[in-house]
mmJSON file of the N, C-alpha and C atoms, coordinates in Angstrom:
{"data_MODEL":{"atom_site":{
"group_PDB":["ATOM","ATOM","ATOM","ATOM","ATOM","ATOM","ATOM","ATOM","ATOM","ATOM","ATOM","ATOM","ATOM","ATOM","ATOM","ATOM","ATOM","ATOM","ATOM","ATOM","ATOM","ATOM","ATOM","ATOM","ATOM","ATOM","ATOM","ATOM","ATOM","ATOM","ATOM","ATOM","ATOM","ATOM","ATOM","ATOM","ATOM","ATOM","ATOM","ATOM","ATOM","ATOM","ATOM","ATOM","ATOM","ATOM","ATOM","ATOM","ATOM","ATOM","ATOM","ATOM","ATOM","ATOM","ATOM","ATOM","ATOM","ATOM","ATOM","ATOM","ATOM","ATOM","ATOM","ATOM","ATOM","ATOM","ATOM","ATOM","ATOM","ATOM","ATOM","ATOM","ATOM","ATOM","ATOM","ATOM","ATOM","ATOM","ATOM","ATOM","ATOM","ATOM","ATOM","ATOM","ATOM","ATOM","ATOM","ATOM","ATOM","ATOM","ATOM","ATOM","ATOM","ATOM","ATOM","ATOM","ATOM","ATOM","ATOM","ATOM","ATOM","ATOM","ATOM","ATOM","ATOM","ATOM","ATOM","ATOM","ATOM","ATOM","ATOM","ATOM","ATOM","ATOM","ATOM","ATOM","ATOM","ATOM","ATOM","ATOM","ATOM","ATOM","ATOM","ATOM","ATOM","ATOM","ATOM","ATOM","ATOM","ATOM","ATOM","ATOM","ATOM","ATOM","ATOM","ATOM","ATOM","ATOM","ATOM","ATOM","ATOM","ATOM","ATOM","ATOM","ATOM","ATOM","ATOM","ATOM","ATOM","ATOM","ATOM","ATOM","ATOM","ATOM","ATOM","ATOM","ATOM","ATOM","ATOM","ATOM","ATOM","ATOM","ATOM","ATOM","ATOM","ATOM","ATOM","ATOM","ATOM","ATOM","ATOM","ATOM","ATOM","ATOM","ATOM","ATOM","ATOM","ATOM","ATOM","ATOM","ATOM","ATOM","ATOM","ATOM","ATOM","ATOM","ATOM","ATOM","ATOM","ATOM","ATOM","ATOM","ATOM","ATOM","ATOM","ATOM","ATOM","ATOM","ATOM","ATOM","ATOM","ATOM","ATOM","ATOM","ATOM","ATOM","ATOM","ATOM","ATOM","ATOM","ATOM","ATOM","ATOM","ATOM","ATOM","ATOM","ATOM","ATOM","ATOM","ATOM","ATOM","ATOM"],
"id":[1,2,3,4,5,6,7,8,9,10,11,12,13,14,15,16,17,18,19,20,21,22,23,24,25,26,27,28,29,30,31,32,33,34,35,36,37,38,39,40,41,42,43,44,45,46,47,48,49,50,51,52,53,54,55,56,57,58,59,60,61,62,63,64,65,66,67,68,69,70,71,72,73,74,75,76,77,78,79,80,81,82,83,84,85,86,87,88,89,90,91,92,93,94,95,96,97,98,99,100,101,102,103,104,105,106,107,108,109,110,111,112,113,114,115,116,117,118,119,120,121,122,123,124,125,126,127,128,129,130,131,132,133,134,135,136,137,138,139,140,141,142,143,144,145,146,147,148,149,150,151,152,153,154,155,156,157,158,159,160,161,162,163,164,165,166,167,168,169,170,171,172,173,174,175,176,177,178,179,180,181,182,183,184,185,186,187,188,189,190,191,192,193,194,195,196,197,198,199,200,201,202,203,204,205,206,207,208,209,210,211,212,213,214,215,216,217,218,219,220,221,222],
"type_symbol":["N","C","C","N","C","C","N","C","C","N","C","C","N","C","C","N","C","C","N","C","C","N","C","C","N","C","C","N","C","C","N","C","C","N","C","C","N","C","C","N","C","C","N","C","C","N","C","C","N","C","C","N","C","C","N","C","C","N","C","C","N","C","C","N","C","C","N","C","C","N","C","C","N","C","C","N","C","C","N","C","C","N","C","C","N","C","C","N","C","C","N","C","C","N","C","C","N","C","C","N","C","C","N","C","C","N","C","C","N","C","C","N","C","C","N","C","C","N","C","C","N","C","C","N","C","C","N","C","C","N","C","C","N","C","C","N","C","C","N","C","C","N","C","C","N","C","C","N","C","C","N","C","C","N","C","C","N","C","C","N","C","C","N","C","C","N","C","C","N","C","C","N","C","C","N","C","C","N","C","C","N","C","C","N","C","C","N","C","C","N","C","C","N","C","C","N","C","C","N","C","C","N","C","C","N","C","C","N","C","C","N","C","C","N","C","C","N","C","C","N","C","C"],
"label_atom_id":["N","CA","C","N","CA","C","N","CA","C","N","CA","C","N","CA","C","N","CA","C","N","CA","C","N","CA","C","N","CA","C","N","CA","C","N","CA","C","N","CA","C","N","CA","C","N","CA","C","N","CA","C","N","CA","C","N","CA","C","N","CA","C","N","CA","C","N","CA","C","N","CA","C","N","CA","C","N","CA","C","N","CA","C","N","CA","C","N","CA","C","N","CA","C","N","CA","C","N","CA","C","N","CA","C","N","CA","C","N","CA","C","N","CA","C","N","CA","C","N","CA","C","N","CA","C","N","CA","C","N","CA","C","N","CA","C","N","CA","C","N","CA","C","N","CA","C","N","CA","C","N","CA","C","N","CA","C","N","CA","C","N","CA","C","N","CA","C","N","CA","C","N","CA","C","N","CA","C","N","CA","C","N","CA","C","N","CA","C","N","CA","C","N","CA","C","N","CA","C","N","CA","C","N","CA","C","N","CA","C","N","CA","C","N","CA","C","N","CA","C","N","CA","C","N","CA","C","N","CA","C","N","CA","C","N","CA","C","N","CA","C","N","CA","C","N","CA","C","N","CA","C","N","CA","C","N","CA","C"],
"label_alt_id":[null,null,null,null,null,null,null,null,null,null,null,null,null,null,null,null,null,null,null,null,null,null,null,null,null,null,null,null,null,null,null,null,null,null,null,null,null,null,null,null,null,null,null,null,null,null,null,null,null,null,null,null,null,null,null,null,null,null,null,null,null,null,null,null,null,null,null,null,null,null,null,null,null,null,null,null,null,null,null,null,null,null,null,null,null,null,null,null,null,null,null,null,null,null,null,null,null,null,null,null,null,null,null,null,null,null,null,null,null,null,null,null,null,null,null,null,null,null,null,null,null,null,null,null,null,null,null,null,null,null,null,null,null,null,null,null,null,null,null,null,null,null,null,null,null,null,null,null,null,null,null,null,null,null,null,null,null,null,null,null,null,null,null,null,null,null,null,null,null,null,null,null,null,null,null,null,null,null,null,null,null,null,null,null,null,null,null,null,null,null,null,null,null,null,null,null,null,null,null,null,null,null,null,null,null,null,null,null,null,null,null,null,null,null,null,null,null,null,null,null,null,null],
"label_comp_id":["UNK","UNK","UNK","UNK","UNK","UNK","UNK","UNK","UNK","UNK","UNK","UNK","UNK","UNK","UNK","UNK","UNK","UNK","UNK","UNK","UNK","UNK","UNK","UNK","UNK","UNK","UNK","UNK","UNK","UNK","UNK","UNK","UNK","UNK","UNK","UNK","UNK","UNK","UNK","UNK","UNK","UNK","UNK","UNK","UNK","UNK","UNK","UNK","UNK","UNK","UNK","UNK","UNK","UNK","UNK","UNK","UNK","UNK","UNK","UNK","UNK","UNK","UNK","UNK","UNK","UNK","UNK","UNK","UNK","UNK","UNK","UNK","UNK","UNK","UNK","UNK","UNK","UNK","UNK","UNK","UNK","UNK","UNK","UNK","UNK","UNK","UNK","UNK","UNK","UNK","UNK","UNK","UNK","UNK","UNK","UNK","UNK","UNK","UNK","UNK","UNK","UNK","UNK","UNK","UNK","UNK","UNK","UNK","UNK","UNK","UNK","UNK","UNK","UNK","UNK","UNK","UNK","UNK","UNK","UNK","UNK","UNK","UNK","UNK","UNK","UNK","UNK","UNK","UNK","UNK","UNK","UNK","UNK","UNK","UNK","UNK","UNK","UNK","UNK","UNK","UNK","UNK","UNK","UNK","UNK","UNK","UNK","UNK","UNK","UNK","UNK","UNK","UNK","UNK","UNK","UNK","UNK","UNK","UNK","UNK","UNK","UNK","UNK","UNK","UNK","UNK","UNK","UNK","UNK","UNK","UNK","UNK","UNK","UNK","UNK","UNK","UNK","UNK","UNK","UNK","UNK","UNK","UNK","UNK","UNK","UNK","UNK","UNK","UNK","UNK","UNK","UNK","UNK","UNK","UNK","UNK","UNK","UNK","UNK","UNK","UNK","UNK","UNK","UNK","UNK","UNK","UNK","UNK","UNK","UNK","UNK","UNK","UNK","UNK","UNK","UNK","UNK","UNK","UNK","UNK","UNK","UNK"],
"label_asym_id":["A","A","A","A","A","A","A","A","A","A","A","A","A","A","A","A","A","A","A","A","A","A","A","A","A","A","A","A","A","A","A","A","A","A","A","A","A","A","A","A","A","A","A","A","A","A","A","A","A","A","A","A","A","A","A","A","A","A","A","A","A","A","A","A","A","A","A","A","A","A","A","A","A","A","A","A","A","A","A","A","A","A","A","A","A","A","A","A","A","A","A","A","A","A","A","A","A","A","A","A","A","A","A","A","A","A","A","A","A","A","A","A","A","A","A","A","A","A","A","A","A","A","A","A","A","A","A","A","A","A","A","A","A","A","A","A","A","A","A","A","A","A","A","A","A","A","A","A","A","A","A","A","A","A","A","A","A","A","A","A","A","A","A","A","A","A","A","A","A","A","A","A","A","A","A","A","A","A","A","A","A","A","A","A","A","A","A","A","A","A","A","A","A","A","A","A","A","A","A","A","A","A","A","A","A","A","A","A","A","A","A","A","A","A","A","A","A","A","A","A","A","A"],
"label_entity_id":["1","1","1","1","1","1","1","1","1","1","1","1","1","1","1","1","1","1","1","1","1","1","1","1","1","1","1","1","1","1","1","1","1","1","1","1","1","1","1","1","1","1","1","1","1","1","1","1","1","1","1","1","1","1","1","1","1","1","1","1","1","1","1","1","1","1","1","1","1","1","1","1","1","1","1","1","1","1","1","1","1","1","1","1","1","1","1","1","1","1","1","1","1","1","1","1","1","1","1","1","1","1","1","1","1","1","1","1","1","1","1","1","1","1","1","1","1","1","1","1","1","1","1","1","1","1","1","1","1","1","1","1","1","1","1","1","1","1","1","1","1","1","1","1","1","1","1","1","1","1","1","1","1","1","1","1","1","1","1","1","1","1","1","1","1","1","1","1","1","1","1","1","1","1","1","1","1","1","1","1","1","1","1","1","1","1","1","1","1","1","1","1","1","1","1","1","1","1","1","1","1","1","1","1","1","1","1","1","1","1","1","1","1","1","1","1","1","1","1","1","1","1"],
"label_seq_id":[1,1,1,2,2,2,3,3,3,4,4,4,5,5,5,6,6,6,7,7,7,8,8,8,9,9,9,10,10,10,11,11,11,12,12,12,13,13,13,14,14,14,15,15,15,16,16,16,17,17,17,18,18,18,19,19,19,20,20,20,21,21,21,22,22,22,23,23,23,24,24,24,25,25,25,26,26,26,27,27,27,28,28,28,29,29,29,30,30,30,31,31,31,32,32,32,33,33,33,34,34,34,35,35,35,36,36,36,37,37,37,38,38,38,39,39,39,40,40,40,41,41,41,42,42,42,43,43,43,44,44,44,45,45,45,46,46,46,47,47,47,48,48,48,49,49,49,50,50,50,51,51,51,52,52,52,53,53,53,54,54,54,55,55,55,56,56,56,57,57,57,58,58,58,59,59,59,60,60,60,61,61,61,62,62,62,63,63,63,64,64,64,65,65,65,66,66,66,67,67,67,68,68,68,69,69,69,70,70,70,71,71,71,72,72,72,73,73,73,74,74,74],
"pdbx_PDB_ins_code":[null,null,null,null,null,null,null,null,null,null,null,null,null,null,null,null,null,null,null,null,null,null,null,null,null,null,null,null,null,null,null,null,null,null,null,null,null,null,null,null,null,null,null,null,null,null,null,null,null,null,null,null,null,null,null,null,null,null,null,null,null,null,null,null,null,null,null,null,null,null,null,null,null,null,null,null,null,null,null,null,null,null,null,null,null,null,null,null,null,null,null,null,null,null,null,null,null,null,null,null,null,null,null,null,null,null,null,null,null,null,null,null,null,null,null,null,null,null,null,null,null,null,null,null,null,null,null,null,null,null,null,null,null,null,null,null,null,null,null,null,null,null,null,null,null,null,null,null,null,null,null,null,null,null,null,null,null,null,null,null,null,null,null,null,null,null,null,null,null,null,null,null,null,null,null,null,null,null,null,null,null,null,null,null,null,null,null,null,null,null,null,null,null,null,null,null,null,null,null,null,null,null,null,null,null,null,null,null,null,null,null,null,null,null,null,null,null,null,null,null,null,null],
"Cartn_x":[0.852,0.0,0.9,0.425,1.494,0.602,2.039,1.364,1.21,-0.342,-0.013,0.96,0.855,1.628,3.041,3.841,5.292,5.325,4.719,5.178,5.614,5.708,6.502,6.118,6.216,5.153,5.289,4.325,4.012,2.948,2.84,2.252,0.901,-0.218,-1.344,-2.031,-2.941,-3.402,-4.921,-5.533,-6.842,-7.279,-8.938,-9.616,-11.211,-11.312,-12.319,-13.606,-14.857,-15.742,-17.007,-17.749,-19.34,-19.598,-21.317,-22.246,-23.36,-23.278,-24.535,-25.302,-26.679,-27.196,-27.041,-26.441,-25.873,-24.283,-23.625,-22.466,-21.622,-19.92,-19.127,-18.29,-18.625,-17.714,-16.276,-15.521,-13.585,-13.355,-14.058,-13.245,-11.801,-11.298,-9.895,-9.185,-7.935,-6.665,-5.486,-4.75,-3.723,-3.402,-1.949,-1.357,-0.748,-1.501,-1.456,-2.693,-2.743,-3.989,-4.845,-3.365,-4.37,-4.88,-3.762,-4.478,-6.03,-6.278,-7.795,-8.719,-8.16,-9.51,-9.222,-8.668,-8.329,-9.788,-9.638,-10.417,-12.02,-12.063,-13.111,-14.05,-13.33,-13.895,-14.393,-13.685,-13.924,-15.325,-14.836,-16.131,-17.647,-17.555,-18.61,-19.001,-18.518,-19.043,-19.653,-19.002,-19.51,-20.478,-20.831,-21.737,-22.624,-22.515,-23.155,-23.444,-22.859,-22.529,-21.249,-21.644,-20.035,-19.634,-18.41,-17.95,-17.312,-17.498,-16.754,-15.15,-14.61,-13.024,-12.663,-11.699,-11.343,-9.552,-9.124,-7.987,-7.1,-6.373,-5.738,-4.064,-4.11,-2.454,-1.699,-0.112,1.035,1.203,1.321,1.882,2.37,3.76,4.692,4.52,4.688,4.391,5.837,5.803,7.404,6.943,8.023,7.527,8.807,8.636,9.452,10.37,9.765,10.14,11.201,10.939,11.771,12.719,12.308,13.432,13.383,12.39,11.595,10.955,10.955,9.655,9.052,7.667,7.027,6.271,5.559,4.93,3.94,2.585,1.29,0.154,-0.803,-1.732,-3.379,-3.583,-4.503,-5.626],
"Cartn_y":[-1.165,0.0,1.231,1.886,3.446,4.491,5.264,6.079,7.859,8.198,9.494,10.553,10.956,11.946,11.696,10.405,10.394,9.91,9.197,8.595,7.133,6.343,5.356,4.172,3.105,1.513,1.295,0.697,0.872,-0.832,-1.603,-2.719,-2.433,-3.397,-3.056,-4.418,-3.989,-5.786,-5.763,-6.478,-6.779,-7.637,-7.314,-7.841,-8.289,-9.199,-10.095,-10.111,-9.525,-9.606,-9.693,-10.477,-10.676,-10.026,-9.001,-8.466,-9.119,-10.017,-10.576,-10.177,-9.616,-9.509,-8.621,-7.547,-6.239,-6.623,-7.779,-8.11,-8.546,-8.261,-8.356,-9.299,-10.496,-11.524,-11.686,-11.756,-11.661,-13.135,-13.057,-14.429,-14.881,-14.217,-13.858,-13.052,-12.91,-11.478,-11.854,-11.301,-11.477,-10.254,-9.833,-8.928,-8.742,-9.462,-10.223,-9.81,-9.086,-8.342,-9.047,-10.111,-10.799,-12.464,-12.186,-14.032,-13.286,-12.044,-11.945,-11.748,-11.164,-11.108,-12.767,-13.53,-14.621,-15.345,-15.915,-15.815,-15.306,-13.984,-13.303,-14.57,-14.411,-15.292,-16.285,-17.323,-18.536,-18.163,-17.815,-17.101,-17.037,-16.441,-15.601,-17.049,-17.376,-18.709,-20.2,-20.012,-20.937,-20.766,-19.26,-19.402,-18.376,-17.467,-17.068,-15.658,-15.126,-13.428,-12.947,-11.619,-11.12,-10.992,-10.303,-9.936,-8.23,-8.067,-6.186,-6.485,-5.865,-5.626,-4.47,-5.079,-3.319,-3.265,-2.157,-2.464,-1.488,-1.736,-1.302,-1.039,0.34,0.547,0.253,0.053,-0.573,1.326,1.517,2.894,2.296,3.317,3.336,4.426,3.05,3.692,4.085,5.181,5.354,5.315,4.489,4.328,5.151,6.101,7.078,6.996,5.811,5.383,4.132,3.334,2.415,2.896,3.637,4.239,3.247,2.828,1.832,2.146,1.788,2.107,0.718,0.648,-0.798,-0.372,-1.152,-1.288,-2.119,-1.591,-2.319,-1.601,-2.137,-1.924,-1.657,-0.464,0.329,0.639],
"Cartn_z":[0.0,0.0,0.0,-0.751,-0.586,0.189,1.117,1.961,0.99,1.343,0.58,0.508,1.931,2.422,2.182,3.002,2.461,1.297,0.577,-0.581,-0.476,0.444,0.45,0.934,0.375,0.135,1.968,2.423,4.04,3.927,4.558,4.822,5.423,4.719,5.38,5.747,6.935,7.373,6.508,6.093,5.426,5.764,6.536,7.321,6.382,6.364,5.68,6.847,7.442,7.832,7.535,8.105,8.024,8.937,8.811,9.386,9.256,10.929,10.733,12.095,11.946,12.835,13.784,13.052,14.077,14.414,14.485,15.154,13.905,13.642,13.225,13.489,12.443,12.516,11.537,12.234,11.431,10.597,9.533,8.514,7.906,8.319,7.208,7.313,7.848,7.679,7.332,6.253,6.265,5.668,4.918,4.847,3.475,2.519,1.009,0.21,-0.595,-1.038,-1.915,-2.927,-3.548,-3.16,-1.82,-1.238,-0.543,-0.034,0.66,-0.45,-1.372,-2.819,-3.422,-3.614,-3.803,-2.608,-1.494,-0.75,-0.699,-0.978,-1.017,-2.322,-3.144,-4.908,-4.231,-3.273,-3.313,-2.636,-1.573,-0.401,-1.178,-2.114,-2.662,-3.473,-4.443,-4.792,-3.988,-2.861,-1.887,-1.229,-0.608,0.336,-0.875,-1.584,-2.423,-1.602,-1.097,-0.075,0.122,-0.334,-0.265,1.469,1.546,2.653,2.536,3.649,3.909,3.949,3.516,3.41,4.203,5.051,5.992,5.774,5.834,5.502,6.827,7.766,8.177,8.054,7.841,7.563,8.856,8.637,9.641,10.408,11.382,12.045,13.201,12.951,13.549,15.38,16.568,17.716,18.557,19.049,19.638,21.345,21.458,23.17,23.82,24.396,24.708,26.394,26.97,28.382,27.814,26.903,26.418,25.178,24.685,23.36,22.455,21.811,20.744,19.804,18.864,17.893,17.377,17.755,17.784,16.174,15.277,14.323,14.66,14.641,15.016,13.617,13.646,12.814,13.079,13.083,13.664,12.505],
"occupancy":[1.0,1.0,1.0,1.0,1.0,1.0,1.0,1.0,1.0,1.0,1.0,1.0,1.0,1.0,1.0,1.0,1.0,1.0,1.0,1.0,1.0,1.0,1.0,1.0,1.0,1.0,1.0,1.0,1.0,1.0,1.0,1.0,1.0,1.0,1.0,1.0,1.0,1.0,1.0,1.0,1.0,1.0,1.0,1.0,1.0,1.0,1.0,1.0,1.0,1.0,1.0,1.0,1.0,1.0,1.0,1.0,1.0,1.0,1.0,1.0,1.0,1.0,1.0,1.0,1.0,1.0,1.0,1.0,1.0,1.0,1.0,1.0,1.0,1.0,1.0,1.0,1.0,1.0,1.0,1.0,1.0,1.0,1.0,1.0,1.0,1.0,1.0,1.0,1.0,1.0,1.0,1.0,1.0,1.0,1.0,1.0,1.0,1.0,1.0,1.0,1.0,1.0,1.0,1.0,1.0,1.0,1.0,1.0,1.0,1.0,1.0,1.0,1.0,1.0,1.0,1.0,1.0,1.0,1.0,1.0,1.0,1.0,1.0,1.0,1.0,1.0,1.0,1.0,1.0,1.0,1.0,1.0,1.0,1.0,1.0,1.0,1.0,1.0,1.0,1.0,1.0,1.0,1.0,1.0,1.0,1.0,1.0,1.0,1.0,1.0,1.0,1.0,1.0,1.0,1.0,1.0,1.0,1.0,1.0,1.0,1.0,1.0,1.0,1.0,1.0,1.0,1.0,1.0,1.0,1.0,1.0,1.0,1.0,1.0,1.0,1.0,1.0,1.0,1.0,1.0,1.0,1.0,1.0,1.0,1.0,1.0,1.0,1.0,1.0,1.0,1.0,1.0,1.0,1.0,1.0,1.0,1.0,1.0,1.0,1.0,1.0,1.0,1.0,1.0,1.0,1.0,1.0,1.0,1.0,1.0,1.0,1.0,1.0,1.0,1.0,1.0,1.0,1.0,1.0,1.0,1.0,1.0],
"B_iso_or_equiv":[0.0,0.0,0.0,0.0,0.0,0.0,0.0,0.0,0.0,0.0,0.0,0.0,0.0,0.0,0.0,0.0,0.0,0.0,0.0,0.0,0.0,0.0,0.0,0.0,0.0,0.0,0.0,0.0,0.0,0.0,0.0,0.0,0.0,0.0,0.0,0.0,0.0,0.0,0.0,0.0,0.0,0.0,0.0,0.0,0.0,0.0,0.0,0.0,0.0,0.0,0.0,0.0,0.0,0.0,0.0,0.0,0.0,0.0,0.0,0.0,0.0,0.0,0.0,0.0,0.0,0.0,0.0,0.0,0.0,0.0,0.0,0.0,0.0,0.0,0.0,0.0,0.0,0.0,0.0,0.0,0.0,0.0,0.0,0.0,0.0,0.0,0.0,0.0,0.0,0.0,0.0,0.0,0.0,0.0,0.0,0.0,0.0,0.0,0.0,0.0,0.0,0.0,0.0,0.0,0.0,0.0,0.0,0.0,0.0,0.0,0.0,0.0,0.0,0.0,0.0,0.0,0.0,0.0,0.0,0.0,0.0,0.0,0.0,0.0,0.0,0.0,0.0,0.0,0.0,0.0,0.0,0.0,0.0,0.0,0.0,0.0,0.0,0.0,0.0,0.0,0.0,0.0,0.0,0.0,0.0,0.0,0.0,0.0,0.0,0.0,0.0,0.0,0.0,0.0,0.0,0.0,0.0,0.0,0.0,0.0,0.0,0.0,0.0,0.0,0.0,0.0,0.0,0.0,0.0,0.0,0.0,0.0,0.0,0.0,0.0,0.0,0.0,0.0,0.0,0.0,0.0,0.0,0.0,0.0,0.0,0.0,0.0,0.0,0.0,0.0,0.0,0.0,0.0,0.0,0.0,0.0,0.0,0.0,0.0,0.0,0.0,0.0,0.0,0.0,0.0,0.0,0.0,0.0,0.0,0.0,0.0,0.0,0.0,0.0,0.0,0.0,0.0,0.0,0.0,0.0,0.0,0.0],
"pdbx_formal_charge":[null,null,null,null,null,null,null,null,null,null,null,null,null,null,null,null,null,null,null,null,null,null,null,null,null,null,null,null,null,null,null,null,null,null,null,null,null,null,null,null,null,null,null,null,null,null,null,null,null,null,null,null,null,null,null,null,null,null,null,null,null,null,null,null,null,null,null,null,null,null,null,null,null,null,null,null,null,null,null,null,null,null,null,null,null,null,null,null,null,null,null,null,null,null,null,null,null,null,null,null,null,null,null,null,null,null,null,null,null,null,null,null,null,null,null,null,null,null,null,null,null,null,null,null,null,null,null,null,null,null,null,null,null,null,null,null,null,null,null,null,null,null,null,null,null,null,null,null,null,null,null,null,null,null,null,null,null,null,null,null,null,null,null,null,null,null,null,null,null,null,null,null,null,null,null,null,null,null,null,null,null,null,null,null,null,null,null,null,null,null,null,null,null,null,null,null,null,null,null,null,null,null,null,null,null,null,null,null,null,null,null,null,null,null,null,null,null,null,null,null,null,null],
"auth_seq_id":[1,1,1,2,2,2,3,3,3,4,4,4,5,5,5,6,6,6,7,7,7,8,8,8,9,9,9,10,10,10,11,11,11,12,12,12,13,13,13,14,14,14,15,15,15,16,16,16,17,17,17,18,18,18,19,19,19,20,20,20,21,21,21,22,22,22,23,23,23,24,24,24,25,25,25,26,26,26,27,27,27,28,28,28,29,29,29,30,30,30,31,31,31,32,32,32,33,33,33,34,34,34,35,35,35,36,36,36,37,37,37,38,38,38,39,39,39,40,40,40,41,41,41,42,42,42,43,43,43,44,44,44,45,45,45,46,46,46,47,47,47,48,48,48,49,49,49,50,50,50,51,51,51,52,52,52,53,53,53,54,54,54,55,55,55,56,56,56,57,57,57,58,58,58,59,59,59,60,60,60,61,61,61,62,62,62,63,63,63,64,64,64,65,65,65,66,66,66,67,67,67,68,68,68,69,69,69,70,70,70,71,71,71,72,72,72,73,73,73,74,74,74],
"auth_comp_id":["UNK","UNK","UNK","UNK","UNK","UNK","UNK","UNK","UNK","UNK","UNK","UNK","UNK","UNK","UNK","UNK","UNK","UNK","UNK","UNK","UNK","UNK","UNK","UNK","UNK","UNK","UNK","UNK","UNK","UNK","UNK","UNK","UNK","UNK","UNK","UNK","UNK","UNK","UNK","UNK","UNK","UNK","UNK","UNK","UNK","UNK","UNK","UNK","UNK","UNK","UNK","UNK","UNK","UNK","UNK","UNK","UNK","UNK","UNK","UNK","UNK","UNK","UNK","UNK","UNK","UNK","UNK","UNK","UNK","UNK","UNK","UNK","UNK","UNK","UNK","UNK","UNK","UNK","UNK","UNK","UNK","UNK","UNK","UNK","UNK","UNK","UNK","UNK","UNK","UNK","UNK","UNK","UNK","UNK","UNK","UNK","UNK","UNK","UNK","UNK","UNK","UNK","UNK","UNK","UNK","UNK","UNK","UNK","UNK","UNK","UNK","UNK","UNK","UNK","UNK","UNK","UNK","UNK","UNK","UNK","UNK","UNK","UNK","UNK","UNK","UNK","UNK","UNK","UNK","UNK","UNK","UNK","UNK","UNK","UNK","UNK","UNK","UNK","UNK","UNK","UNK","UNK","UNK","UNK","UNK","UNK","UNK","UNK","UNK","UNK","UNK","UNK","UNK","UNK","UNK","UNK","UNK","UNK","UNK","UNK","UNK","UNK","UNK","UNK","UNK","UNK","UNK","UNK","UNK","UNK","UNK","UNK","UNK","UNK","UNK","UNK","UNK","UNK","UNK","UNK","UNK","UNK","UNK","UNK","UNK","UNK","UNK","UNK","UNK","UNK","UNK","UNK","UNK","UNK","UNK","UNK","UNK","UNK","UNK","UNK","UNK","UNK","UNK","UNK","UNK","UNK","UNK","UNK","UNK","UNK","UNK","UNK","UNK","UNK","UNK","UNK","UNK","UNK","UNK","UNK","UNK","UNK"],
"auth_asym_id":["A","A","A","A","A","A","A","A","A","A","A","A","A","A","A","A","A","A","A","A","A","A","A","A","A","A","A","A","A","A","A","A","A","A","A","A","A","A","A","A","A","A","A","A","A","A","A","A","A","A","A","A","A","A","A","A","A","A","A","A","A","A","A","A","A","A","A","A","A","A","A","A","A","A","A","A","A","A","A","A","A","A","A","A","A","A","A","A","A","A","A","A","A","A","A","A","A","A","A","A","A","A","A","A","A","A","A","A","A","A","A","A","A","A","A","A","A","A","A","A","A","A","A","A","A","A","A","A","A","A","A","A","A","A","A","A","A","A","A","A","A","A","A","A","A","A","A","A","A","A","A","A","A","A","A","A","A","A","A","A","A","A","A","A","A","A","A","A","A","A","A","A","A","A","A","A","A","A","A","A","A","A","A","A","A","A","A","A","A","A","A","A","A","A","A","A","A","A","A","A","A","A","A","A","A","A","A","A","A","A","A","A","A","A","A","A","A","A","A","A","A","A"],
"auth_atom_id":["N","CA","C","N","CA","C","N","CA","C","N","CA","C","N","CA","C","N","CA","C","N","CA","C","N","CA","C","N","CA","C","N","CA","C","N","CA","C","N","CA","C","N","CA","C","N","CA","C","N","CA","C","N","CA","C","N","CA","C","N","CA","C","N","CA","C","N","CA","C","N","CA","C","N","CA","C","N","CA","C","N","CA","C","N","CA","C","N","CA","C","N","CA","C","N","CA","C","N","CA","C","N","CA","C","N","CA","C","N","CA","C","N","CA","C","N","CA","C","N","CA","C","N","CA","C","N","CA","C","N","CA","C","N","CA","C","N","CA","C","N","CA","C","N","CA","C","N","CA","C","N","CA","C","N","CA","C","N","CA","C","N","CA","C","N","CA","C","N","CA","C","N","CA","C","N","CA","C","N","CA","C","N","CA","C","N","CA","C","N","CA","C","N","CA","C","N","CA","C","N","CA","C","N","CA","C","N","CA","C","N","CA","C","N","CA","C","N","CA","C","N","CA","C","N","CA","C","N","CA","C","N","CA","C","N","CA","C","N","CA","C","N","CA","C","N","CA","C","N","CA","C","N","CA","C","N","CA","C"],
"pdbx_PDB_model_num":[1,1,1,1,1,1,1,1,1,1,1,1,1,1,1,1,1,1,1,1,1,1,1,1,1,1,1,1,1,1,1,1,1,1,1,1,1,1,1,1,1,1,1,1,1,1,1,1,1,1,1,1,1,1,1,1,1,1,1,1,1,1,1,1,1,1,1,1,1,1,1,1,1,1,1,1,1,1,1,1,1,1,1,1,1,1,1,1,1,1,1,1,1,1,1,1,1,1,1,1,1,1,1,1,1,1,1,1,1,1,1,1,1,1,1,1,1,1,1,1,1,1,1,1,1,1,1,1,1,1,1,1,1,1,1,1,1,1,1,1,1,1,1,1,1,1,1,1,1,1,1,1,1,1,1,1,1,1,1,1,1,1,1,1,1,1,1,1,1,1,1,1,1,1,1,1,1,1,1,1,1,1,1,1,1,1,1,1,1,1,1,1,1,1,1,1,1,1,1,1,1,1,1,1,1,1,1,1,1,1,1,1,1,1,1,1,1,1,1,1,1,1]
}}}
């Protein structure tokens, strides 16, 4: 995924969910864009319903008591 602002390819997690019934169920994440649309196909042919795609970008957290910079996905 490229970030706008700097310009520069950044990792994103992609989250495969069902809405059923008011509540959000997690089918699928990985960090591979075309193994979750890969997935999604089979999905959709099998049960015959799509799914929501969420995509969270990688940001960079600085922990300032440890002098770290952790990478989590928000």
């Amino acid at each position: 995924m490229l970030d706008i602002k700097t310009g520069e390819n950044i990792e994103a997690l992609y989250k495969l969910v069902e809405i059923k019934a008011g509540k959000r169920i997690e089918k699928f994440r990985t960090t591979d864009v075309k193994r979750a649309l890969k997935f999604h196909r089979w999905y959709v042919n099998r049960y015959k319903q799509g799914l929501l795609m969420e995509i969270y970008p990688q940001k960079k957290v600085y922990d300032w008591k440890e002098k770290k910079v952790e990478l989590v996905f928000e």
